[in-house]
N, C-alpha and C positions, 0 to 999 in steps of 0.2 A: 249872753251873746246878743246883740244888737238880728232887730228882724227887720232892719233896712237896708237897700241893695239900690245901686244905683245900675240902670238900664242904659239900651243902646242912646236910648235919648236924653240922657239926662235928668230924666224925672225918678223921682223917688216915688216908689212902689211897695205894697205891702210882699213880702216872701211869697204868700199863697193867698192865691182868689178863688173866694168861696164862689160854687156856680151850684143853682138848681139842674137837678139831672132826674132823669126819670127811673132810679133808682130809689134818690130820695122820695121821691111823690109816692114807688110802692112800698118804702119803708110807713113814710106817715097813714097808708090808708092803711098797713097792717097794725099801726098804734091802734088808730082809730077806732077800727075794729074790735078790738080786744081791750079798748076801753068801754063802750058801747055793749059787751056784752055784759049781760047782769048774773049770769049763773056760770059759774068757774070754778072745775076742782084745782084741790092745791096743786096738783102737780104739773096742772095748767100752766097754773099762776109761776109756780117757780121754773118750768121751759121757757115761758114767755121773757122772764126779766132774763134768762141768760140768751137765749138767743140775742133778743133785743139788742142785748151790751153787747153782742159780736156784730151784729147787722151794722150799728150805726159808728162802730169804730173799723169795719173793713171797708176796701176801697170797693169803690163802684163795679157792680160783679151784674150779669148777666141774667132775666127771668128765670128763664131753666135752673141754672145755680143758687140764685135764691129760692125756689120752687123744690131744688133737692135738699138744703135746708133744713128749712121747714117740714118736709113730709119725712125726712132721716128717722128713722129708729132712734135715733137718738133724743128726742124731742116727740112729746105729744101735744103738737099743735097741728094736727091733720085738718081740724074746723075752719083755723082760724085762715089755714092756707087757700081754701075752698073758697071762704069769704072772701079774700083776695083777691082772687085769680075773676070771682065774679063781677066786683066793687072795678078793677080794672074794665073789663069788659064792657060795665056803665059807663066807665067816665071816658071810655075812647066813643063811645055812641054819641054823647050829650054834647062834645066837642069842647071848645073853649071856655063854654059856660060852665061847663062839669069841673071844670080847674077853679073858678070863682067860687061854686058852690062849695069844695070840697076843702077850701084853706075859710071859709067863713065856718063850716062844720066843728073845723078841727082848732079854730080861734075858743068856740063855744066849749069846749071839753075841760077847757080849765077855769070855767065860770059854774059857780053855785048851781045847782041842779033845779032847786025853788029861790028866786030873788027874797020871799016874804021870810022866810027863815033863815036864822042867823048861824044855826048847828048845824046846815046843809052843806056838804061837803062835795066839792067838782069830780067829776069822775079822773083828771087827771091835776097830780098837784103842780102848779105851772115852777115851782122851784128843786122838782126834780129831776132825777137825769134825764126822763124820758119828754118833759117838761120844757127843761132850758132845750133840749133837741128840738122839741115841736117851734117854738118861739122863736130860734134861729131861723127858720126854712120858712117861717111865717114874715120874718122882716126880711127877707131878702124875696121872697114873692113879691111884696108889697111896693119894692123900690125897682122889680122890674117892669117897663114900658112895654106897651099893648104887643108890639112887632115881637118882644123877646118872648111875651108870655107865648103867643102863636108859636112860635119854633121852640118854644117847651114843648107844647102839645104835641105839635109832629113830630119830636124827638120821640115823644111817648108811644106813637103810634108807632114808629119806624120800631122801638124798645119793643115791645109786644108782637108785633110781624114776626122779630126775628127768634123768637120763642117759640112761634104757630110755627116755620121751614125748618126748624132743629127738631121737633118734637113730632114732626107729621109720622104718622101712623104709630102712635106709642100712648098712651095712657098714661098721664103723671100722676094726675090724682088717685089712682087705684094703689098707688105704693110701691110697682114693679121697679128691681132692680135693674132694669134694663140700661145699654149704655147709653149713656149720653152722649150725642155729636158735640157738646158744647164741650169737652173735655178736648176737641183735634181742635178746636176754635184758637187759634193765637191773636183774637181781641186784646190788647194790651186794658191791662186795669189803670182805672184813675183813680184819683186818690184827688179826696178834698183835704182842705186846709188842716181841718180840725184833726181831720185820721192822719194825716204827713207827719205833722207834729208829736200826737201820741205818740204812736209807731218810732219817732227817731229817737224821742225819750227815751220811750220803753229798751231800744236793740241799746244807745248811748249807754243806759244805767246798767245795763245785762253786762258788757261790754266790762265797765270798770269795775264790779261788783262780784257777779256770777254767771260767768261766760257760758258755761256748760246748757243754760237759759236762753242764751240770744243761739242768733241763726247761724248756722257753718257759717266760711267766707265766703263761696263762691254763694250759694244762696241771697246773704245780705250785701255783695253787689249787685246779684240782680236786681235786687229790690230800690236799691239807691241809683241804678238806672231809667227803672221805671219813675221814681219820685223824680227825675231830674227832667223826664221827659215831659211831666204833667206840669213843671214849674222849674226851667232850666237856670235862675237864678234863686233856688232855693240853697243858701247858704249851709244850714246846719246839714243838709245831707250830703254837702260834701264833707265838713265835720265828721260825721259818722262813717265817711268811707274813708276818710286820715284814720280814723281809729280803728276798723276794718283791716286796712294794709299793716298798722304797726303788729297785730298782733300773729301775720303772716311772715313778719319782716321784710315786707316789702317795700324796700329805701324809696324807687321811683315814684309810685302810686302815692306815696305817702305825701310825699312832697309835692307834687300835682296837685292832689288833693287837698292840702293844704292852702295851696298858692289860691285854687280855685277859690277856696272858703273865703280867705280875708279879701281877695278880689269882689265880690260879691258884697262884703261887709263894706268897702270901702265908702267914706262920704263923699257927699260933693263939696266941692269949691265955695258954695255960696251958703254952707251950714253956718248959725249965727256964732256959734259959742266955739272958739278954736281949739278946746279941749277936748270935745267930741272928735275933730279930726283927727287930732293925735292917738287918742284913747286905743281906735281899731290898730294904729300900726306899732306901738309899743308893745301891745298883746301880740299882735303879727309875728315880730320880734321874738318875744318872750317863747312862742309855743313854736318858732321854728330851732328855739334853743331845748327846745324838750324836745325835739324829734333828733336832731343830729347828736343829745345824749343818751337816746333809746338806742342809737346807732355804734356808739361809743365814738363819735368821733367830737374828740374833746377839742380841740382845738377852734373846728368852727363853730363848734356850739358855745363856747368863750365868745365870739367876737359876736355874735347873735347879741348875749348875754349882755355885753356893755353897750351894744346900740340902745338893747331894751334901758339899759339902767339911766342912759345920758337922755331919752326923750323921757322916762318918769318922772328924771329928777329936774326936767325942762316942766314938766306940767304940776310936778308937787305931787305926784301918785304915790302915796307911803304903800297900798298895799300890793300894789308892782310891782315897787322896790324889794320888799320883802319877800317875796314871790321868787323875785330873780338872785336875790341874796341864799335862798335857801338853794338852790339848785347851783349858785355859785359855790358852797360849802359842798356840795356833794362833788361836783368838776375839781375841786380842787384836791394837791395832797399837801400842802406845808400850812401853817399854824389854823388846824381844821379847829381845833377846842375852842379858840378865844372868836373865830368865823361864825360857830353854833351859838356860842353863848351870847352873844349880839343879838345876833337872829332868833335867837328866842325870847329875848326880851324885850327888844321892839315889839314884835311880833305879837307879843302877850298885853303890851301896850295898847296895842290899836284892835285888840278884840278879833285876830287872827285867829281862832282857834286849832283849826287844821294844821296849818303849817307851824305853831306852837308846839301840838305835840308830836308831831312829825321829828321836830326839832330836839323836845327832849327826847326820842327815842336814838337818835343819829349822836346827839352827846352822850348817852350811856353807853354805844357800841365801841364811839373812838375815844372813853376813858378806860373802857377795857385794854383796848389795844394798847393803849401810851400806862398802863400798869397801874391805872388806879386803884383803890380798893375795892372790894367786889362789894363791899356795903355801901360804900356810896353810889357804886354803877346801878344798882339795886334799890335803892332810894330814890336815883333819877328814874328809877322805869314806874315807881311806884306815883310819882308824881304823873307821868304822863297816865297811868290807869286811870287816877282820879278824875284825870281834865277828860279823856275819851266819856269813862262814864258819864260823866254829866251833860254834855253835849251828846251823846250817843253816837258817836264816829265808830263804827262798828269793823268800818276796814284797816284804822288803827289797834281796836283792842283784837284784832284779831294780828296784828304785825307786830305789838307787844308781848302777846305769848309767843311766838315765832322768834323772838327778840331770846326771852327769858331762857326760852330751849337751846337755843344754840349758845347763850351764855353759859349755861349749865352744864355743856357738852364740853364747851372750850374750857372749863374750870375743873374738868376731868368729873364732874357728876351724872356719870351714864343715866340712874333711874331718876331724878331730879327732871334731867332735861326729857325725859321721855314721858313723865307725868303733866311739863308743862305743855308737850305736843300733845298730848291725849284732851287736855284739858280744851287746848283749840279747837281739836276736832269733835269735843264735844259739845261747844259753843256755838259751832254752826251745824250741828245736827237737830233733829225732834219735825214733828209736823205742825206744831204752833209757832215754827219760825216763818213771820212774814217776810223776811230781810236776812237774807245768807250773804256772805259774804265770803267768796271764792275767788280769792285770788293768788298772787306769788307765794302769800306767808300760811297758806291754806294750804298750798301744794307743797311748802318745805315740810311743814307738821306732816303728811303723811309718808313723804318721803323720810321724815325722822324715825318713825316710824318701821320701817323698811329697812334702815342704815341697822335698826338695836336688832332687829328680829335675825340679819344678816352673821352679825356679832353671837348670837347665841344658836347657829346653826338651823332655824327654823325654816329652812329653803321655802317647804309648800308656802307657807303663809305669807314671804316675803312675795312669793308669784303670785299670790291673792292683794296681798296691795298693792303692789307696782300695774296691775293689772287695773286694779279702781282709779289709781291714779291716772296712768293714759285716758281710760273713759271720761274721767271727771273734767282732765287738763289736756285736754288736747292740741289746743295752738301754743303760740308765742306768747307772753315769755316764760309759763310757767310749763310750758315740754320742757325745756332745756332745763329743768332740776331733775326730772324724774327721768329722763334720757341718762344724765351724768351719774344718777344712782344707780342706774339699771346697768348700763357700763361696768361701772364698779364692782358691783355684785356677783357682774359675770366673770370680773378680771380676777376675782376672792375667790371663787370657787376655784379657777382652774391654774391658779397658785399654790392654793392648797392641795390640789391633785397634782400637782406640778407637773403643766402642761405648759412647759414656757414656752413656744413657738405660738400655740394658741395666745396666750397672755400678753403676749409683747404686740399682735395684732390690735388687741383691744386696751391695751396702753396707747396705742397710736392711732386708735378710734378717737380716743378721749381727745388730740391736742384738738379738733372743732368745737367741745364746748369746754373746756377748761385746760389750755396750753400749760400750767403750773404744776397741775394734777398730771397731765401726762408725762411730764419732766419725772415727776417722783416715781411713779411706778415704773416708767423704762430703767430708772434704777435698781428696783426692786429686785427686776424678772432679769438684770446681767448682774445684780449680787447672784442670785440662785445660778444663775447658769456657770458664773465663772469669768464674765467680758469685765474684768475690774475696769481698766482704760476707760471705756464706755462707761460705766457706770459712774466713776469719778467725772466723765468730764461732764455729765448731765446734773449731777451736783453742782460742778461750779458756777453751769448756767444758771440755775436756780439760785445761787447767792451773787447774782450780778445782777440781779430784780431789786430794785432802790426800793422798793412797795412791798417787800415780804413781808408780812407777819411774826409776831415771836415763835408763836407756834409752826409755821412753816419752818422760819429757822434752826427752831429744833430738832425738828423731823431731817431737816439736812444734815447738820452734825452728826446723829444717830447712825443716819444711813453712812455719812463718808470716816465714822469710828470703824460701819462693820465694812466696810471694802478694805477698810485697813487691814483691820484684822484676818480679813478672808484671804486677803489676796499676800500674807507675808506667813512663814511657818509660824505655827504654836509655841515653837520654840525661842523665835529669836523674840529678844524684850524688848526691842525699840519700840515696834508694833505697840505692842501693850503699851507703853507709855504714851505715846503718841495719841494714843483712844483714851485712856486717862486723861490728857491733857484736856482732849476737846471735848467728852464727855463732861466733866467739871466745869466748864466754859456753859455748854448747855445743861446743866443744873443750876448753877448762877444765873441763867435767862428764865428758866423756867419760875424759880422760888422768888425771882424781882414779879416776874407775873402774874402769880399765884397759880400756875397750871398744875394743879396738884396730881393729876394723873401723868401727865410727864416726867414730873420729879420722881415717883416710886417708879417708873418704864425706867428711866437713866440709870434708878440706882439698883434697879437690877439686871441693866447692861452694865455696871459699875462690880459687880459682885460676880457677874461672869470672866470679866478678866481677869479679878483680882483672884478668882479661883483656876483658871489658866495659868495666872504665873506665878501659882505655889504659894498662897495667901489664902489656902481656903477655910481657916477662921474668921476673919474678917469678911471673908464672902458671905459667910455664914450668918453673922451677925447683919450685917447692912440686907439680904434678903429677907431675912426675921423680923428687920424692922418694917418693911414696905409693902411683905407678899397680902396684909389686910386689905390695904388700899387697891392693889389690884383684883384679887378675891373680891369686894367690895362695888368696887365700877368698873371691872374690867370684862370681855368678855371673853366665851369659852375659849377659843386660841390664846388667849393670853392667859387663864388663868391656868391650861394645860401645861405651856410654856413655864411659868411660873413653879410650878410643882414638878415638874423634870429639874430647873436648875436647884433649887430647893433638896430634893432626892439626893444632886450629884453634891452637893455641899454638905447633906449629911452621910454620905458613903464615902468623903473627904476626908471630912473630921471625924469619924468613928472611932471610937479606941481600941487599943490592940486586945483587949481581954476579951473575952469570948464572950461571953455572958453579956457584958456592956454591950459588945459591937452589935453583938445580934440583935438587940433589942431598937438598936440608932438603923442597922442595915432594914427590920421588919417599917420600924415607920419610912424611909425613903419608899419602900416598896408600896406601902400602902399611898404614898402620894403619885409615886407613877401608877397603882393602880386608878388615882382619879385624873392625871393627867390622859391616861386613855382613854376614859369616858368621854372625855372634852374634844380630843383628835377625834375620836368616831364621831362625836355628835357635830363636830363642824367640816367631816371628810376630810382632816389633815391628814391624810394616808402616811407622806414622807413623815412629821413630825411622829405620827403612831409607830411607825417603823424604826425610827431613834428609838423611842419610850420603850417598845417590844424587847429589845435587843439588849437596854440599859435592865430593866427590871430580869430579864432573864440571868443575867448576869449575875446580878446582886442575890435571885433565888441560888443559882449554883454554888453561890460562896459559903450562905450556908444551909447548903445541902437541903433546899424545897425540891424533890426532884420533879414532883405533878406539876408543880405552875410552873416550873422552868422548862420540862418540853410543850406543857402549853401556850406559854408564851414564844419558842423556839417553833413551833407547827405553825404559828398565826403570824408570827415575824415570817417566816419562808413562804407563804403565800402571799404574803403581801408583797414581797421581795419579786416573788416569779410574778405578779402582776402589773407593777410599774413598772413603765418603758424608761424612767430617766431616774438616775438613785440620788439622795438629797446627800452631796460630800461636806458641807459645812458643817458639823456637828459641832463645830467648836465655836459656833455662833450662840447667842442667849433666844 
């Protein structure tokens, strides 16, 4: 980003002007000092460099405040402090001359000790931090005029005065914690050039990296207020308050903020090379196309988008173009493949690297989708590992596992994907990590996380991370994953308790962060309740979405097989068939996709009808074939489910001999005995109360009389304690 701004006047200005203040003067005479001293213990030495590194990268702060510093428990430099406060006291007596003397002193510290010897080393080395700091404050002494240096000094005095009226009657040097009046002071802090900058760095890289690092929002506008006051044409800090606002969602501020920025950058009229003018407003362009796409509003973030692209391709800008190409491919939905695959090999062309792997990670997602093979989807991510590694893009190789997990999930491999989320979160863990990287695909890995522990009924643990996750993600955009988890989580539970009055509230929580998701569960909770009408007509919303997914598609069919079925008698076979039909239709989308956990779901809603409408050989058989794969990756409600329909297929088929049946009757019992485990261990109370009723059954037929009224005691209390009874049992 350009650190040129044009002013009310027309002149070109630097961003921020470095000024001496008599801060810096007490920062140099405390170098000085603690250069000068020759006898230092280590733990001196190592307060001294960490204070130092705070002192000269915080803004201009008040004697007292420096003074409490220094003397803090935290730091033992109480000597060094004393020396200061004394050295001060000098140089306000000696007057103007004590300023001369004391920048010739502190010239001298990084000169050889003995000229005659060649091994003598300066007590400061002029190419270090503390170093380049002193030699700064030394050439801009030197280039101020007699009149400025004079109003340095009375700066200093006026600086010191106002430490003597704050501190009257208190002892600072003795250590007491007493309070400070300088704490009620609303002295606004300044902020030199050198610290604006850090600082915007520092909160900017927090910001895209590891937010949970930079500062709240309302905090880091204060602070972008303060920087704007000490230098109201300081461009990047309103950069930083564009990025600030987006991740509150704040459209107005954003765009403000924005407008301010490139207003700031803009050139003048009489810059020699006319590519420079254009440069700031094609970028202009470009990133007010990435704010109205953080907004979703595509449309004008399109017409951003070709302004940007017709002045790049006016000035030859290849990596604008691609810039804007790549976020064109994102905005758009019709031929995305052959969009990517452009733009990633331009892009690889011109030593793009970023938006290269960006690009193959965005082509392995929408080859997924369009039904390629999961080895080649899988090959293009493998590709993108490589380029991350070598370059070290560390927000990529962490949005590639994030990639791989959710591929794994949609491929139906529950422990796959939850190894590859583990693996994430184990990538940005440890204490030798300089560089974490926390952002959206940080937040999906622990919400993945939370989705599998959901699945296999581990409640506490799920409120253990959805609990780190709020801490960790707390703003935009990565709340709104762990919001729609948490939602979810809650809507799971109190389905499974079947509390559909509660459930259908938090289905219509959900349409604020994902309207698609709320469509399918208001389905869910008027299957269980009985509102078929309702329920079908929210399906057909749902397939009037031109942008569904195969997978979404199939969860639609699933869902408007069982309204069918729920909502016509057991009896009549139209129903069945009609669920037949469109179940087959969604097994055909599934097996073109590869969603291999869909296909075994289908086909044992597939072996549930067929054992409905007096086929339960064949149910028998197509369950046998599948119930691995669910068992496998599916979890404990599904695998309960599973071993109920499973039970009733073999208490179907059972043969009429005694001897035989009983033996077919004992293992059905022994799978509803683990389809119970599974309803308690995920609180499916209603689905436990089926299973209760089902295996009590099968005991009395042949004569278990213990498990059959124990199973008949533990069904009846379960009975007297649900307020609403689950009447679909002839659902899978």
């Amino acid at each position: 980003m350009s650190t040129d701004f044009m002013n009310i006047d027309g002149n070109i200005k630097r961003v921020q002007k470095e000024t001496l203040t008599p801060y810096k003067i007490a920062t140099v005479i405390l170098i000085k000092e603690y250069c000068n001293e020759t006898t230092k213990a280590i733990v001196e030495r190592r307060d001294f460099c960490l204070a130092a590194l705070k002192l000269i990268q915080s803004p201009d702060m008040e004697f007292n405040e420096l003074l409490n510093i220094l003397y803090s428990p935290k730091y033992i430099l109480h000597r060094f402090a004393h020396q200061l406060e004394v050295q001060l006291n000098v140089l306000r007596g000696k007057g103007v001359e004590g300023l001369l003397d004391l920048f010739d002193s502190v010239g001298r510290l990084m000169k050889p000790i003995t000229l005659d010897h060649s091994l003598s080393l300066p007590a400061l080395n002029k190419n270090s931090v503390l170093g380049l700091y002193i030699r700064r404050v030394i050439i801009f002494f030197e280039k101020l005029p007699f009149d400025q240096v004079v109003a340095l000094y009375e700066a200093l005095k006026r600086y010191l005065d106002r430490r003597t009226n704050a501190s009257e009657g208190s002892d600072i040097s003795t250590g007491s914690k007493t309070e400070d009046s300088y704490s009620n002071d609303t002295t606004k802090a300044t902020w030199g050039g050198r610290q604006a900058e850090l600082l915007v760095a520092q909160q900017a890289h927090a910001l895209q990296t590891d937010e949970h690092k930079a500062m709240s929002p309302a905090e880091l506008q204060v602070l972008v207020r303060e920087l704007l006051s000490c230098s109201p044409y300081y461009a990047e800090a309103h950069y930083l308050s564009y990025l600030n606002c987006l991740r509150v969602n704040e459209y107005c501020g954003a765009i403000d903020s924005l407008y301010h920025c490139f207003d700031r950058l803009a050139p003048l009229e009489n810059r020699s090379a006319p590519e420079d003018r254009s440069r700031i407003f094609r970028y202009a362009a470009l990133n007010l196309a990435v704010l109205h796409a953080q907004f979703n509003h595509k449309q004008v973030a399109q017409a951003a988008l070709k302004e940007a692209i017709m002045m790049a391709q006016e000035a030859g800008d290849n990596v604008c173009l691609q810039l804007a190409h790549a976020w064109m491919y994102h905005l758009t939905t019709k031929q995305k493949g052959p969009l990517i695959e452009r733009s990633v090999g331009k892009a690889s062309m011109l030593g793009i690297t970023h938006t290269t792997g960006l690009g193959l990670i965005a082509y392995a997602h929408n080859s997924a989708l369009e039904a390629k093979s999961p080895s080649q989807v899988f090959e293009t991510l493998m590709k993108s590992d490589v380029l991350n590694c070598q370059h070290s893009m560390i927000d990529l190789m962490s949005m590639t596992y994030a990639e791989k997990s959710a591929l794994w999930a949609y491929y139906g491999k529950t422990e796959m994907s939850s190894v590859c989320a583990q693996l994430l979160l184990l990538h940005n863990t440890g204490d030798k990590k300089q560089h974490m990287f926390n952002g959206p695909s940080t937040c999906q890995a622990v919400v993945n996380i939370a989705n599998i522990l959901v699945e296999f009924g581990e409640y506490s643990l799920v409120d253990v991370v959805l609990g780190h996750a709020k801490e960790r993600f707390p703003n935009e955009p990565c709340n709104k994953i762990w919001m729609l988890s948490e939602q979810l989580y809650m809507f799971t539970q109190l389905m499974r308790q079947e509390k559909w009055g509660e459930a259908e509230a938090i289905a219509l929580n959900i349409s604020s962060l994902d309207s698609l998701e709320c469509k399918f569960r208001l389905a869910e909770v008027c299957l269980e309740k009985g509102d078929y009408p309702k329920g079908l007509e929210c399906i057909n919303n749902i397939e009037k979405d031109k942008q569904i997914t195969p997978q979404n598609k199939i969860r639609a069919m699933i869902l408007s097989s069982q309204l069918m079925c729920a909502s016509v008698s057991s009896e009549s076979g139209i129903a069945g068939v009609n669920s037949l039909v469109l179940l087959n239709t969604a097994l055909e989308l599934a097996v073109k996709n590869h969603l291999s956990y869909y296909e075994a779901s289908i086909k044992m809603h597939l072996g549930n009808i067929q054992l409905i409408m007096g086929m339960p050989t064949l149910a028998l058989h197509l369950v046998e074939e599948v119930i691995t794969q669910i068992l496998a990756h599916g979890g404990h409600y599904d695998q309960g489910r599973a071993f109920v329909l499973y039970a009733k297929c073999l208490a179907a088929t059972a043969p009429t001999c005694d001897k035989a049946r009983k033996e077919v009757i004992l293992k059905a019992i022994k799978a509803l005995s683990k389809a119970r485990n599974y309803f308690m261990k995920v609180e499916a109370y209603g689905r436990l109360r089926a299973a209760l009723c089902l295996e009590s059954l099968l005991c009395h037929e042949i004569d278990l009389k213990t498990e059959r009224n124990q199973c008949a005691f533990e069904f009846r209390q379960l009975d007297q304690q649900l307020l609403t009874k689950l009447d679909n049992l002839s659902l899978y």
